[in-house]
C-alpha positions, 0 to 999 in steps of 0.5 A, a space after each residue: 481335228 486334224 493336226 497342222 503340220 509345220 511349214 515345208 522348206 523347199 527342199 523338203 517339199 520337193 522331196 516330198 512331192 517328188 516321193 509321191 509322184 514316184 509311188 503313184 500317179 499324182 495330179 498337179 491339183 492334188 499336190 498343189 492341194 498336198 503342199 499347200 497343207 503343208 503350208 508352203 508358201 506360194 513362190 515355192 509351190 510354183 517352183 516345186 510343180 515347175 521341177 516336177 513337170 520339168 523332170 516329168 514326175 507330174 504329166 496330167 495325161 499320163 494320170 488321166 490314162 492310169 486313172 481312168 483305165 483304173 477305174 473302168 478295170 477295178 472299180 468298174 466305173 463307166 465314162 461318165 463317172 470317169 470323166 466327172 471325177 477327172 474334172 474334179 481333179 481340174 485336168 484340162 480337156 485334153 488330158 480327160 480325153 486322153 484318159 477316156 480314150 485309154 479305156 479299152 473298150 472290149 473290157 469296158 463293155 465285159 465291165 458293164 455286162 458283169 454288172 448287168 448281170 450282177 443285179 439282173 439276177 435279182 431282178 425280172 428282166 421280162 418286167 419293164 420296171 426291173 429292166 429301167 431299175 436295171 438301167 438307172 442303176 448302170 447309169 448311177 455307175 457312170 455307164 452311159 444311158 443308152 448303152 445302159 438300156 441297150 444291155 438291159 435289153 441284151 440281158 433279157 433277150 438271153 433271158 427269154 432265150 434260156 427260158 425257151 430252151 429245153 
């Protein structure tokens, strides 16, 4: 069980909002959601995200780009996924297209060719099963169906070619 903790000044709670902005890229909703744990009452929270925005420690979009070129590069993660969790973090529209729009797409699409060819190693690509298991599971990360298929069809193309080869 988590321990309540006492209840923020406004002075403190701008210094503790403005200390995570500064460590790392923070979304008005998770810090809404962060001080109001800390029991901030309503007026002071609004004045709190008002000075953040105002001095720039919060800028939606500069999160969604920093989260979502993050999460394509590390985690390998693919815009459909990105695009969810982004409106999880309740951004607006324009800031999660802003983001998508970061991902470049050349490392995308070695992202996801990586992957491919992580778990095709494992698999018979020359089997239609194993290439649609292969599809499902990019499309579970988040990579678009279409663009899932035609990878696995990539995969086994290079396959069948090495299999030929002397």
């Amino acid at each position: 069980m988590k321990k309540q903790s006492a209840a923020f000044t406004r002075e403190q709670a701008l210094n503790y909002a403005a200390g995570l902005c500064a460590r790392c890229e923070q979304c008005e909703n998770d810090i809404r959601r962060k001080l109001a744990a800390r029991q901030l009452p309503a007026a002071d929270l609004e004045h709190v995200i008002s000075w953040l925005f105002d001095h720039d420690f919060l800028n939606d979009e500069r999160f969604a780009r920093a989260f979502a070129r993050d999460k394509a590069r590390f985690n390998r993660w693919g815009r459909v996924k990105i695009r969810m969790h982004l409106t999880a973090h309740k951004l607006p529209p324009e800031a999660i297209a802003a983001g998508l729009a970061a991902i470049d797409g050349q490392e995308y699409l070695q992202g996801l060719k990586a992957l491919a060819r992580q778990l095709g190693r494992t698999a018979d690509l020359s089997v239609y099963e194993e290439r649609m298991k292969l599809a499902r599971w990019l499309a579970a990360r988040g990579f678009e169906p279409p663009l899932a298929i035609k990878m696995t069809e990539e995969l086994r193309r290079e396959a069948e070619t090495a299999d030929t080869e002397p």
